[in-house]
C-alpha positions in Angstrom: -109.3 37.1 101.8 -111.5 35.9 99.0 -115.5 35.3 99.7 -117.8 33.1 97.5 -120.7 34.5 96.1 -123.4 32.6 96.6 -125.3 33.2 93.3 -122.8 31.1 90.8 -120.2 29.8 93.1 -117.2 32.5 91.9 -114.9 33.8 94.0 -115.2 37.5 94.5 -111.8 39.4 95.0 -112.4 42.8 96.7 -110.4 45.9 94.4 -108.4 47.0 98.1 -106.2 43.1 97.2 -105.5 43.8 93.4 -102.0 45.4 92.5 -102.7 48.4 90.1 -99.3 49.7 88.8 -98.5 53.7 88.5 -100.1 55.4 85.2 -97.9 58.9 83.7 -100.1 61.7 83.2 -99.8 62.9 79.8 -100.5 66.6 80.4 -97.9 67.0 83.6 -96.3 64.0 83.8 -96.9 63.4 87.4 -97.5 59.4 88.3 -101.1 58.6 89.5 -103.2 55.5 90.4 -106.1 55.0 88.0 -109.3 54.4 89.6 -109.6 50.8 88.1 -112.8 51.4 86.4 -114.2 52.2 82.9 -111.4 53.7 80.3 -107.8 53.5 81.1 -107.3 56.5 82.2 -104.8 59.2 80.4 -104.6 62.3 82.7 -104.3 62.9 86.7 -107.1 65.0 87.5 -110.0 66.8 85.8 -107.7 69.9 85.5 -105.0 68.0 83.3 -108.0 66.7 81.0 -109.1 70.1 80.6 -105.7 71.7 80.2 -105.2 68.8 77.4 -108.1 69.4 75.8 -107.9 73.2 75.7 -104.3 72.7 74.1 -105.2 70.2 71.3 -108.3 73.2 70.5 -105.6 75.8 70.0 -103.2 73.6 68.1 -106.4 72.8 65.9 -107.1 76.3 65.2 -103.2 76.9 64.4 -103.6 74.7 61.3 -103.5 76.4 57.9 -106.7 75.4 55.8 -106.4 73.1 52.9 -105.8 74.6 49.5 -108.9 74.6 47.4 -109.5 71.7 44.9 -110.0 73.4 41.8 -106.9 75.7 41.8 -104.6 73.9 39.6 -101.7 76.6 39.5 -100.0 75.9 43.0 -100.0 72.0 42.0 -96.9 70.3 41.3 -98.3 68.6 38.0 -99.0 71.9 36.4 -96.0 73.5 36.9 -94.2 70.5 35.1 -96.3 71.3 31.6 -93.9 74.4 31.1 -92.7 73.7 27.4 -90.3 75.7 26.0 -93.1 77.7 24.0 -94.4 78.8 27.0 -91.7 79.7 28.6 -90.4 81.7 25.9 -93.9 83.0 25.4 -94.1 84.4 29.1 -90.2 85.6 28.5 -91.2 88.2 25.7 -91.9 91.7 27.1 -93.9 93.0 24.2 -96.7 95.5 25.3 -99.4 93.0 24.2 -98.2 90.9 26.5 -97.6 93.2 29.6 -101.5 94.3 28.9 -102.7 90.9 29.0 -101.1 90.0 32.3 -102.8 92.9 33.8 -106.2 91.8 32.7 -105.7 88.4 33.7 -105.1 90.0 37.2 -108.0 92.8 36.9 -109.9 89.4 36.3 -108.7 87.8 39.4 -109.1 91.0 41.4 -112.7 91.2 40.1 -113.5 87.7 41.1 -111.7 87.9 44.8 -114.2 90.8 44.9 -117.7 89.4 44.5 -116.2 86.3 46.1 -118.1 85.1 49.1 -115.1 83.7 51.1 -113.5 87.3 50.9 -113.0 89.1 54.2 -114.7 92.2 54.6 -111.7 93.7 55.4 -109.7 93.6 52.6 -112.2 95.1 49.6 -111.2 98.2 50.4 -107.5 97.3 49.4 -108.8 95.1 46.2 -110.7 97.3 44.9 -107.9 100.5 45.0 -105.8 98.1 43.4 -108.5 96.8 40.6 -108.8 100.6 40.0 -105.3 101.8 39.7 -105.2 98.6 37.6 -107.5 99.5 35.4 -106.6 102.8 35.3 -102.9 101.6 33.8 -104.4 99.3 31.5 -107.2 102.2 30.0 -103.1 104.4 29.7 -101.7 101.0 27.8 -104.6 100.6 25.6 -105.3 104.0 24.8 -109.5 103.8 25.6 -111.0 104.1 28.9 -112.9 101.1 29.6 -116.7 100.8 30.3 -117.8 101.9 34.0 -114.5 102.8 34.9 -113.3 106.7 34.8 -109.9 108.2 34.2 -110.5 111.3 34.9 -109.1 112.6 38.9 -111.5 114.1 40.7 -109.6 117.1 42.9 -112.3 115.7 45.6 -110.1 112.8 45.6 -106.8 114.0 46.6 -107.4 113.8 50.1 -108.2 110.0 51.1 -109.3 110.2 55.0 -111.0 107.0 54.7 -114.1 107.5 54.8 -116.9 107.0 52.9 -118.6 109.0 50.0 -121.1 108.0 47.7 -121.0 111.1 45.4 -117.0 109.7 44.9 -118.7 106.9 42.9 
């Protein structure tokens, strides 16, 4: 059964003697005999590795992104530093304070703008809305603001979409 190998006197036991127990495949589930050599072995046959692999890609891509460091208003910490000044303070619906919400968001719409990370897709929607936005604050304030127009164009009326540089 066993032979000795005559270069250091061990006994060499062919693999056809050893008992090699029954692995599960962990893509179907199916028992299978590993080979013996290298890794243990997780998966049944090439397809089941690639099926597995193809899997833990999409659930990679499913993933939401994390939040960005720097934006402090979504973290739990800052929402606890509400005092009762500022929360009376954000309560009061005075005019002044209706007009500066609207520029701290016409500030926010400006900067999603010129933003690299926004999709190219969506400026058309941000800047209709940094307009009308505008536009309400210019009606608030009483002054039109610089580079921005109140007046309608009748050209305007009819919004097909597409693009014209003499609307600027």
């Amino acid at each position: 059964m066993s032979k000795r190998n005559a270069l250091d006197g061990r006994y060499v036991i062919p693999l056809r003697f050893l008992e090699v127990s029954a692995v599960i495949c962990e893509e179907c589930g199916q028992p299978f005999t590993p080979s013996g050599r290298g890794k243990k072995a997780k998966y049944c046959s090439a397809k089941c590795k690639q099926r597995a692999y193809r899997k833990a890609k999409r659930m990679s891509r499913v993933t939401t992104p994390p939040a960005p460091a720097g934006d402090a208003e979504h973290e739990p910490e800052a929402m606890d530093a509400l005092t009762a000044a500022d929360f009376e303070a954000m309560m009061n619906d005075g005019p002044e304070d209706y007009v500066s919400v609207l520029k701290r968001t016409q500030a926010r719409l400006k900067e999603a703008m010129f933003s690299a990370g926004t999709p190219p897709g969506s400026l058309t929607g941000i800047s209709k809305q940094l307009l009308a936005l505008t536009r309400e604050i210019e009606r608030l304030e009483g002054n039109p603001a610089q580079g921005m127009t109140t007046q309608e164009d009748p050209e305007d009326d009819d919004d097909d979409g597409e693009f014209r540089p003499e609307a600027i």
